[in-house]
Backbone as JSON, one array per atom type, in Angstrom:
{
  "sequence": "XXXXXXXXXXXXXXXXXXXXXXXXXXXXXXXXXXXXXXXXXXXXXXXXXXXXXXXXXXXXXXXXXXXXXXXXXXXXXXXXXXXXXXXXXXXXXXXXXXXXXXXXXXXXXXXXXXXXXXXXXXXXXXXXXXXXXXXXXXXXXXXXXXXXXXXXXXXXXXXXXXXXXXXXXXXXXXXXXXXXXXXXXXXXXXXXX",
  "N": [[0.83, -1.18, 0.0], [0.81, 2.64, -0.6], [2.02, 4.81, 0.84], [2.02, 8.47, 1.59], [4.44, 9.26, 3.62], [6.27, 7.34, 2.51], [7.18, 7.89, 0.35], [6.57, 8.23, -3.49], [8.46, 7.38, -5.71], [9.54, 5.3, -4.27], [7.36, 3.35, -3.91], [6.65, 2.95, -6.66], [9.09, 1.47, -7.64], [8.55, -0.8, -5.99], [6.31, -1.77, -6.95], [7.09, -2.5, -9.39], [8.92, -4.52, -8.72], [6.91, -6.14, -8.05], [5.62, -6.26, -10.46], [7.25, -8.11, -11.62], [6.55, -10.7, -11.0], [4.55, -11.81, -11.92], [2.32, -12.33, -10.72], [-1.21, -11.27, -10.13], [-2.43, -8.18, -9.28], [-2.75, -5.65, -6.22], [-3.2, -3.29, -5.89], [-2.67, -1.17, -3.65], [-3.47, 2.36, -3.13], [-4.11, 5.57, -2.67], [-3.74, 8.06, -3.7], [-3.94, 9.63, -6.67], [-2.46, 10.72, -9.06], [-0.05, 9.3, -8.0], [-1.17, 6.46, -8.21], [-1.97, 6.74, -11.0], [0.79, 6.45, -12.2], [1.58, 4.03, -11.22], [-0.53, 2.62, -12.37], [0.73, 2.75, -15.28], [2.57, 1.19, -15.05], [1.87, -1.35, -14.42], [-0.36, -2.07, -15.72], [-1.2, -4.13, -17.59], [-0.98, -6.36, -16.19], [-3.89, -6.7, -15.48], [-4.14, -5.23, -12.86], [-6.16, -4.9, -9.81], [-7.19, -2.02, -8.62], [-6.83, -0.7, -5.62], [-7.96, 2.31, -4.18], [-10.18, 4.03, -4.11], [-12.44, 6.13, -2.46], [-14.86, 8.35, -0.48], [-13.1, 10.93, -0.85], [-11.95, 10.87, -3.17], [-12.99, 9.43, -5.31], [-14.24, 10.15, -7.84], [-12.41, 11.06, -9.45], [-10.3, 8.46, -9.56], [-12.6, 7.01, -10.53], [-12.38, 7.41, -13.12], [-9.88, 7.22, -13.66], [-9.54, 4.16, -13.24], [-11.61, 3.41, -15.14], [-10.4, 4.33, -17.6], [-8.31, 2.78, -17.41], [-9.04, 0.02, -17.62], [-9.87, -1.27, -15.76], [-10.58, -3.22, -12.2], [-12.25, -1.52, -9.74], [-11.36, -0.53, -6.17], [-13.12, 0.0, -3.27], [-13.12, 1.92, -0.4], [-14.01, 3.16, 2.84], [-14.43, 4.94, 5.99], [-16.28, 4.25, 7.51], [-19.18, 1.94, 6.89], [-21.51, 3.16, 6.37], [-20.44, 5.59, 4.61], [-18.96, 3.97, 3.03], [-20.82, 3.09, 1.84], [-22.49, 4.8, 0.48], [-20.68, 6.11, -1.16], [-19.89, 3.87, -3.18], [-22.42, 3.49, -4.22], [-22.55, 5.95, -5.24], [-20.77, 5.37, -7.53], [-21.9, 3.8, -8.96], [-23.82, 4.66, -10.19], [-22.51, 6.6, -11.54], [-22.16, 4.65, -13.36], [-19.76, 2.72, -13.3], [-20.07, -0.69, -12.23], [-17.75, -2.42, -12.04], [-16.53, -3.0, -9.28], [-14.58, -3.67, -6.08], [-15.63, -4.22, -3.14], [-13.74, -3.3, -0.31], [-13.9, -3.97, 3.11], [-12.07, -4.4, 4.9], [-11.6, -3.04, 8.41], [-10.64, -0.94, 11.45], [-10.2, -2.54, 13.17], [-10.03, -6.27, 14.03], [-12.25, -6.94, 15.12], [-14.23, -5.06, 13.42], [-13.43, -5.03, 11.15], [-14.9, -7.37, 10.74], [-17.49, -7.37, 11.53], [-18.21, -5.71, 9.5], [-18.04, -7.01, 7.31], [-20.33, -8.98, 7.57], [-22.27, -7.39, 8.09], [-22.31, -5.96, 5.53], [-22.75, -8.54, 3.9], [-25.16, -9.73, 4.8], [-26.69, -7.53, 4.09], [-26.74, -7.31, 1.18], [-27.67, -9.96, 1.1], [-29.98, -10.59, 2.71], [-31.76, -8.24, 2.95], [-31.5, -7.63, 0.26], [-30.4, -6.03, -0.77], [-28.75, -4.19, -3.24], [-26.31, -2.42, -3.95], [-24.62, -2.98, -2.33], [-23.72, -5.82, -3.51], [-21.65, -6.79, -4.96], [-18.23, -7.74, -4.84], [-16.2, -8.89, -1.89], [-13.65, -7.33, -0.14], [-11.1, -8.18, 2.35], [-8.65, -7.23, 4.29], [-6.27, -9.66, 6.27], [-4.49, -8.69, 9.17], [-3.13, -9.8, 11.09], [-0.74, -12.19, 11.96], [-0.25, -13.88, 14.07], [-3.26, -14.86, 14.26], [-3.77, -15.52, 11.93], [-4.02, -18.26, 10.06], [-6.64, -18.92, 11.22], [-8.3, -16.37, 11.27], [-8.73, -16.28, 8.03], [-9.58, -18.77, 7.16], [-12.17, -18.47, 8.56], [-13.22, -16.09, 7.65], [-12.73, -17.28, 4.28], [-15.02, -19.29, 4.46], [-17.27, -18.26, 5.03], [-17.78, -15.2, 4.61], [-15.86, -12.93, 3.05], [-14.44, -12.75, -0.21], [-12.23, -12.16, -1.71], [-9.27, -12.74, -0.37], [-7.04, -10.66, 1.54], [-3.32, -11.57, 2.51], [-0.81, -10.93, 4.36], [1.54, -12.48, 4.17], [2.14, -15.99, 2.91], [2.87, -19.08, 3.21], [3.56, -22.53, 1.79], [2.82, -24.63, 3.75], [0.76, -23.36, 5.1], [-0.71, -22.55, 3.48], [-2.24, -25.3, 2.11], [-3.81, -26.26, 3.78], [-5.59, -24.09, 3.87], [-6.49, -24.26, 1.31], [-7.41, -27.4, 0.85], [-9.78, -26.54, 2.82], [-11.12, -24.8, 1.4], [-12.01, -26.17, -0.87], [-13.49, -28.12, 0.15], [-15.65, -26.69, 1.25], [-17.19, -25.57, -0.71], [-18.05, -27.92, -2.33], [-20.24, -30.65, -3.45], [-21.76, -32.61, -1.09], [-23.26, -33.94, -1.39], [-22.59, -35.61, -3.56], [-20.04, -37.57, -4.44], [-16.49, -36.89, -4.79], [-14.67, -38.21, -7.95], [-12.21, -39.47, -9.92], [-11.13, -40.4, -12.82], [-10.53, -43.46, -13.78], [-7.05, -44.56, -15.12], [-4.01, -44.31, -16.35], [-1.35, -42.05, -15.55], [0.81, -39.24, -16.6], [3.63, -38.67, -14.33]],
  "CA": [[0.0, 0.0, 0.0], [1.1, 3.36, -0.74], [1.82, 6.03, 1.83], [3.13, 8.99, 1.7], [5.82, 9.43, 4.26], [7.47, 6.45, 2.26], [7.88, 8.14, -0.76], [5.96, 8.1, -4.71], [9.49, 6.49, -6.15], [9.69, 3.74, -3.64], [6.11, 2.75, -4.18], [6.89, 2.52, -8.01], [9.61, 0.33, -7.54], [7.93, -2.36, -5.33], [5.45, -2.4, -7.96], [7.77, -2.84, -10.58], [9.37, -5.94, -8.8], [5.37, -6.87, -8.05], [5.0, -6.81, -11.91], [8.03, -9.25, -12.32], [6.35, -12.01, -10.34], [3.63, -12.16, -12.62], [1.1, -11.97, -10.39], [-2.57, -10.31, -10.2], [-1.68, -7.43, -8.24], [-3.81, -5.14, -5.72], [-2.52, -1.6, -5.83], [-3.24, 0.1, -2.8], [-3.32, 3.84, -3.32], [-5.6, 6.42, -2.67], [-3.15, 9.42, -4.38], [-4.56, 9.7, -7.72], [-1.05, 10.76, -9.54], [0.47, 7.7, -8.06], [-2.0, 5.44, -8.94], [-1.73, 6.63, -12.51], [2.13, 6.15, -12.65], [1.33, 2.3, -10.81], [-1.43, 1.84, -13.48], [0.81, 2.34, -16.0], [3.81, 0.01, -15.07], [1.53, -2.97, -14.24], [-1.43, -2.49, -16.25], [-0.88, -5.37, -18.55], [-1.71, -8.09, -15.63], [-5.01, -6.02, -14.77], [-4.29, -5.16, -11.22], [-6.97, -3.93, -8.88], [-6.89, -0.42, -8.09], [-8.21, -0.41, -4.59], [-7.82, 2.97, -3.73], [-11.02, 4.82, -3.92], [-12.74, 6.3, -1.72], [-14.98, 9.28, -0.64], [-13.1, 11.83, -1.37], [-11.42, 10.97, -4.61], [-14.03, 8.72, -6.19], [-14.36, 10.47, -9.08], [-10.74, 10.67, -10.31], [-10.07, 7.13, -9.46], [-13.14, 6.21, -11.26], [-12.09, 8.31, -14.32], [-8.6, 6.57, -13.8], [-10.04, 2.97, -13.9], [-12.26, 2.98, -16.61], [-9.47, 4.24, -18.72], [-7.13, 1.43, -18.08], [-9.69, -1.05, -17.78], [-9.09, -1.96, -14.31], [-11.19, -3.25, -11.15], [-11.98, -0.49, -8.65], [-11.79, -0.94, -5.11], [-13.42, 0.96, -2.71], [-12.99, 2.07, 0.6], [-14.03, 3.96, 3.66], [-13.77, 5.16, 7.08], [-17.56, 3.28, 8.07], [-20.11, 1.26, 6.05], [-22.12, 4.6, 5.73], [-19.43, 6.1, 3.64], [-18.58, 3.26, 1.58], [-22.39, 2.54, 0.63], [-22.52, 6.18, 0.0], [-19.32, 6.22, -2.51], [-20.45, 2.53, -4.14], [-23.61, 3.95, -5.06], [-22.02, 7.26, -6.4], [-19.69, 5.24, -8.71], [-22.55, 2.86, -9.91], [-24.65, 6.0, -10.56], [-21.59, 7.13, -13.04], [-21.27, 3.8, -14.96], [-19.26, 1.8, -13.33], [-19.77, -1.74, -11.81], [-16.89, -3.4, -11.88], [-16.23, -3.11, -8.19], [-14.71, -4.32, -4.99], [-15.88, -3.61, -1.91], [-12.59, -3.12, 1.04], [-14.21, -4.01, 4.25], [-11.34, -4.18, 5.97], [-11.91, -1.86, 9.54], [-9.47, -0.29, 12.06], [-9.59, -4.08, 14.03], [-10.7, -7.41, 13.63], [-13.52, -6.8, 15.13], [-14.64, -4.38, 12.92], [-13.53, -6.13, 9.68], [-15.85, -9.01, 10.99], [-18.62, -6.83, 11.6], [-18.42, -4.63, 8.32], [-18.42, -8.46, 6.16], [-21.25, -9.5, 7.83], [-23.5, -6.62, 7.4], [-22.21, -6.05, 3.62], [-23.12, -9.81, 3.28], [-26.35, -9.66, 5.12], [-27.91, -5.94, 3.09], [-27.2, -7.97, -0.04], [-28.56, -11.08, 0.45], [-31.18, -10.63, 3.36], [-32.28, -6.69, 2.38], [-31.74, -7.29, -1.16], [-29.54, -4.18, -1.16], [-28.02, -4.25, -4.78], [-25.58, -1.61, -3.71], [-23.29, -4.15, -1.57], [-23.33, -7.13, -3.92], [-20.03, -6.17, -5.37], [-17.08, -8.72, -4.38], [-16.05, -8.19, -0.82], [-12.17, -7.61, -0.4], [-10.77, -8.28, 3.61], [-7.01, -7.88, 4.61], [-6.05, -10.04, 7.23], [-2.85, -8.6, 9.51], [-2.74, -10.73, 12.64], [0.14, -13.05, 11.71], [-0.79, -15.56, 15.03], [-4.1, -14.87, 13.89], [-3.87, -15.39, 10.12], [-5.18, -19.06, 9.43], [-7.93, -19.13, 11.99], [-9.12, -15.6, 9.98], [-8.36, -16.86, 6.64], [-10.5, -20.18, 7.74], [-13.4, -17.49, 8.58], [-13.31, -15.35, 5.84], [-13.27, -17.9, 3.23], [-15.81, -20.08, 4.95], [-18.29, -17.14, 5.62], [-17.68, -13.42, 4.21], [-14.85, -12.63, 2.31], [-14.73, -13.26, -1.23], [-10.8, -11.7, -1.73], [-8.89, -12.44, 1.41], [-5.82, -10.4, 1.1], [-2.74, -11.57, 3.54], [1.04, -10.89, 3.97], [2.28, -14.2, 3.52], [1.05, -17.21, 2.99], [3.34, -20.32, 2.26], [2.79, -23.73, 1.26], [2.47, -25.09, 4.9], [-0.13, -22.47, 5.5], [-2.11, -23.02, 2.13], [-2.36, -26.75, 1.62], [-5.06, -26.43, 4.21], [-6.68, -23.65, 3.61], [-7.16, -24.64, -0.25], [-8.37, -27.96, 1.71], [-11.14, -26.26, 3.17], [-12.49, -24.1, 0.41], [-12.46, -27.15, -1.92], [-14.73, -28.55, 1.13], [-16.5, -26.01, 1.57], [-17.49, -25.28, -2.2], [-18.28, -28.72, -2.95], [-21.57, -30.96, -2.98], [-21.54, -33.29, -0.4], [-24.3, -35.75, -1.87], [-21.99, -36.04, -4.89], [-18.42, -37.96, -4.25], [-15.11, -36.89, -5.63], [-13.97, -39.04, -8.25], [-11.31, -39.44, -10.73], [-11.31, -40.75, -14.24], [-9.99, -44.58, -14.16], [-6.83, -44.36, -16.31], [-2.71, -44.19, -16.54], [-1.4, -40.94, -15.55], [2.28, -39.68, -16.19], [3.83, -38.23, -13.58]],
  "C": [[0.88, 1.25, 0.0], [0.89, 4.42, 0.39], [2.72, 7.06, 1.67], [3.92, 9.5, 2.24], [6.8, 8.33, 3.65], [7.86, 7.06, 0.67], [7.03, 7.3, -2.38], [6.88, 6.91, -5.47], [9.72, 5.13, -5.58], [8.41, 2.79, -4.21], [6.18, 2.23, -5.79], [7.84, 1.67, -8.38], [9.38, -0.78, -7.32], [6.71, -2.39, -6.53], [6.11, -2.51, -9.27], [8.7, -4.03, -10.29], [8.05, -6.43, -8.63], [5.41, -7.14, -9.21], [5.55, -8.05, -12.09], [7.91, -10.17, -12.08], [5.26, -12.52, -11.11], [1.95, -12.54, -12.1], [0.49, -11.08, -10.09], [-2.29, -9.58, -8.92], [-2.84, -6.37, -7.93], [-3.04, -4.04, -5.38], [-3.21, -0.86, -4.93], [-3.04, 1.67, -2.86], [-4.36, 4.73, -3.72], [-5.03, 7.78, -3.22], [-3.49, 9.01, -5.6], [-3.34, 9.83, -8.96], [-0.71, 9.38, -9.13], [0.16, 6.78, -8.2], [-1.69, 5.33, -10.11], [-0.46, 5.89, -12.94], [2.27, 4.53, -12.35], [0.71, 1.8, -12.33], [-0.32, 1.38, -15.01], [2.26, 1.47, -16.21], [3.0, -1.28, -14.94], [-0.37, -3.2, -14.84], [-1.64, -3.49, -17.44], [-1.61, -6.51, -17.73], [-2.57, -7.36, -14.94], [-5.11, -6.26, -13.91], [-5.69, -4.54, -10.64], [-6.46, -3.17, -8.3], [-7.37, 0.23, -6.62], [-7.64, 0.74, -3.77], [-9.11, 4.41, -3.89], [-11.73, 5.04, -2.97], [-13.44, 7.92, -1.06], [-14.82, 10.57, -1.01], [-11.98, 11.87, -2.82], [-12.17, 9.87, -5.35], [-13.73, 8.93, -7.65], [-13.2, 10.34, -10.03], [-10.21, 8.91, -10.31], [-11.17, 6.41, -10.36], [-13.09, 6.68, -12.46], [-10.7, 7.46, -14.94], [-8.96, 4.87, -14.47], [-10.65, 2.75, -14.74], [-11.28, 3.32, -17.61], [-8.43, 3.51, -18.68], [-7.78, 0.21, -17.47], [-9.69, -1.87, -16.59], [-10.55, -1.8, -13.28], [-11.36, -2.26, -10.41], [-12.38, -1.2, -7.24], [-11.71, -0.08, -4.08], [-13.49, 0.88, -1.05], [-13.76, 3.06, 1.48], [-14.23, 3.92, 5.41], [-15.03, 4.17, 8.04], [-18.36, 2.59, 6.73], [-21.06, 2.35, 5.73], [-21.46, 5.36, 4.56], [-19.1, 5.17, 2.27], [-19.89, 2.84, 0.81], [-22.78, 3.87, -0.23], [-21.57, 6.17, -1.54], [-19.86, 5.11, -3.38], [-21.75, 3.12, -4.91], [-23.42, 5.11, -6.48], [-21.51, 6.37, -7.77], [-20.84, 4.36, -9.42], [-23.6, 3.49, -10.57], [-23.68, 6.19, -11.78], [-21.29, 6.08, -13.89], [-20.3, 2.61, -14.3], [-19.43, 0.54, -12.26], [-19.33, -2.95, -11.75], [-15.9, -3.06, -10.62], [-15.92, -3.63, -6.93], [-14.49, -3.5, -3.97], [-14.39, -3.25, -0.59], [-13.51, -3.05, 2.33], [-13.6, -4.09, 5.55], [-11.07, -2.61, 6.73], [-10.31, -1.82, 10.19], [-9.27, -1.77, 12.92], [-10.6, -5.07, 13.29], [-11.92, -7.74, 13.9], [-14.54, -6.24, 14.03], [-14.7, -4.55, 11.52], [-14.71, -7.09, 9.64], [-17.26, -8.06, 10.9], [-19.03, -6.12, 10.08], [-18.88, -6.18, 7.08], [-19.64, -8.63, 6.52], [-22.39, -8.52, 7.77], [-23.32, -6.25, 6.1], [-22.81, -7.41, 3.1], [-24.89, -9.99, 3.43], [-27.27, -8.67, 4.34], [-27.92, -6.81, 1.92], [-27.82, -8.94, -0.16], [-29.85, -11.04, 1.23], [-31.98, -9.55, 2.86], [-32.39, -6.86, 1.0], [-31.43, -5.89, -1.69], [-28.56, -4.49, -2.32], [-26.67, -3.61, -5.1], [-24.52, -2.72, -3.07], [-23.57, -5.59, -1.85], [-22.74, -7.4, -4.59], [-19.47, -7.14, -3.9], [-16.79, -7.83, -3.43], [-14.1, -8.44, -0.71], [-11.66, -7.2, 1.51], [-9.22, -8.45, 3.5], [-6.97, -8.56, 5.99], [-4.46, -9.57, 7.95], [-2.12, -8.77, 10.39], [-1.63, -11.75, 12.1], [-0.43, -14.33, 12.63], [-2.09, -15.6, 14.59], [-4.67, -15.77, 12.54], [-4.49, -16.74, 9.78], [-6.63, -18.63, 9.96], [-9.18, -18.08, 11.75], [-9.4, -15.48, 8.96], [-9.5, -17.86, 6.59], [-12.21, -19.61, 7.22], [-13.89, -16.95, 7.45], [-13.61, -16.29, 4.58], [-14.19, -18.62, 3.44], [-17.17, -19.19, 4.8], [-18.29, -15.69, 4.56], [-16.76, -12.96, 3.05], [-14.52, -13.55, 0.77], [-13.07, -13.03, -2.09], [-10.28, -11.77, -0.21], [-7.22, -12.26, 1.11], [-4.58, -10.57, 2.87], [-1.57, -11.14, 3.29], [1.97, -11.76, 3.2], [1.98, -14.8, 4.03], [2.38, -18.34, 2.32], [2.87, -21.47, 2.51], [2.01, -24.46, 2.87], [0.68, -24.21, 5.74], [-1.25, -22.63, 4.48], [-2.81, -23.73, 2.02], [-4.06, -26.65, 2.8], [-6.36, -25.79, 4.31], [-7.58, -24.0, 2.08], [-8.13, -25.71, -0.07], [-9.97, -28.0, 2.04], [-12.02, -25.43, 2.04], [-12.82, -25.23, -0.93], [-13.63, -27.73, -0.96], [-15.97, -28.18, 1.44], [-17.61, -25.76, 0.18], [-17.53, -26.53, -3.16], [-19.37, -29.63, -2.72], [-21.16, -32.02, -2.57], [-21.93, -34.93, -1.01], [-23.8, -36.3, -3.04], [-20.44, -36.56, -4.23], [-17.66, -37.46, -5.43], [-14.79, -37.97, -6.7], [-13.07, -38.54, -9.31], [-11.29, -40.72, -11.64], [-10.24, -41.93, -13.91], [-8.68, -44.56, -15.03], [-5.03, -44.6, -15.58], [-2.45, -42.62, -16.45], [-0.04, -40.65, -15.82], [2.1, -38.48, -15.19], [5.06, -36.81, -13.33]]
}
C-alpha cells in the first residue's frame, strides 16, 4: 500500500518488482497521480486499483475505466462506503470491490457480515459487489483466513502465505465449495507423472 511518508518512487519500484512475479496485483493507493504512474507500469496483468474512496471517487473512477481496471473501494464506516459505491454505480461503473477491511478485527468481521447480510437478506443491490478483507494478525492469520473464506470474504488479502499455511486452507475451500451428496472421483486411467 502506498503512503506517503514512504515516498511516490519507492512505491513505483515495489510495484515494478510486483509486476516481475507475474502476479494479479492489488494496488493500494488512494493518491490519484500515483495510482496513474502504478497503473501504468503494471497495467498489462489487470491489477486492482483499490484505492477509492470518498473523497477521490471520481478521479479514481475516471482513472479505472481508462485502463480497464477493477476499482476498489474504501471507507472510514459502512455509511461512507455505501454512499461512494452507489455514487460510482450512478456514473457507470460496476466493476467493483468492496474493502471491508476496519481499524480491528472486530470491525472487519462486523463490516463483512453486514455487507453480506444488506445484499442477500435486504436485497440491497448496492453491496453485492465482491467483498475484499485484509487479514494482519500473523498468530491470527489461518484461523481468519479459515473465517473469511468459509463465511464473508470473497478476496482475502494476507502478507504471507506459504505452502504449509495453504495446503489447508485450499483444503477447506475445496470442502466447503463442494456438494456433499456427490463424491469426488477421478477418471480410471494411466497418468504420467
Amino acid at each position: 500500500n502506498y503512503g506517503a511518508e514512504a515516498g511516490a518512487d519507492k512505491y513505483l519500484e515495489l510495484v515494478k518488482k510486483a509486476v516481475a512475479t507475474g502476479k494479479t496485483l492489488v494496488l493500494g493507493c488512494d493518491d490519484v497521480e500515483v495510482a496513474k504512474a502504478a497503473l501504468e507500469i503494471a497495467k498489462a496483468g489487470k491489477p486492482i486499483l483499490n484505492g477509492a474512496n470518498a473523497s477521490n471517487y471520481e478521479a479514481m473512477n475516471a482513472l479505472a475505466k481508462e485502463a480497464d481496471v477493477v476499482l476498489g473501494v474504501s471507507g472510514a464506516n459502512l455509511d461512507e462506503i455505501y454512499d461512494t459505491v452507489a455514487a460510482l454505480e450512478k456514473a457507470g461503473n460496476k466493476n467493483l470491490i468492496i474493502d471491508a477491511t476496519g481499524a480491528s478485527l472486530k470491525e472487519t468481521y462486523a463490516n463483512a457480515v453486514q455487507i453480506r447480510r444488506a445484499a442477500l437478506k435486504d436485497q440491497d443491490r448496492t453491496f453485492v459487489n465482491t467483498s475484499k478483507l485484509a487479514v494482519k494478525d500473523k498468530y491470527m492469520q489461518e484461523a481468519l483466513v479459515s473465517l473469511f473464506t468459509m463465511k464473508y470474504g470473497s478476496i482475502v488479502v494476507v502478507d504471507e502465505l506459504g505452502y504449509a499455511e495453504a495446503l489447508p486452507l485450499f483444503g477447506l475451500r475445496q470442502n466447503v465449495f463442494t456438494d456433499p451428496q456427490k463424491p469426488m472421483k477421478v477418471e480410471p486411467g494411466l497418468y504420467p507423472l
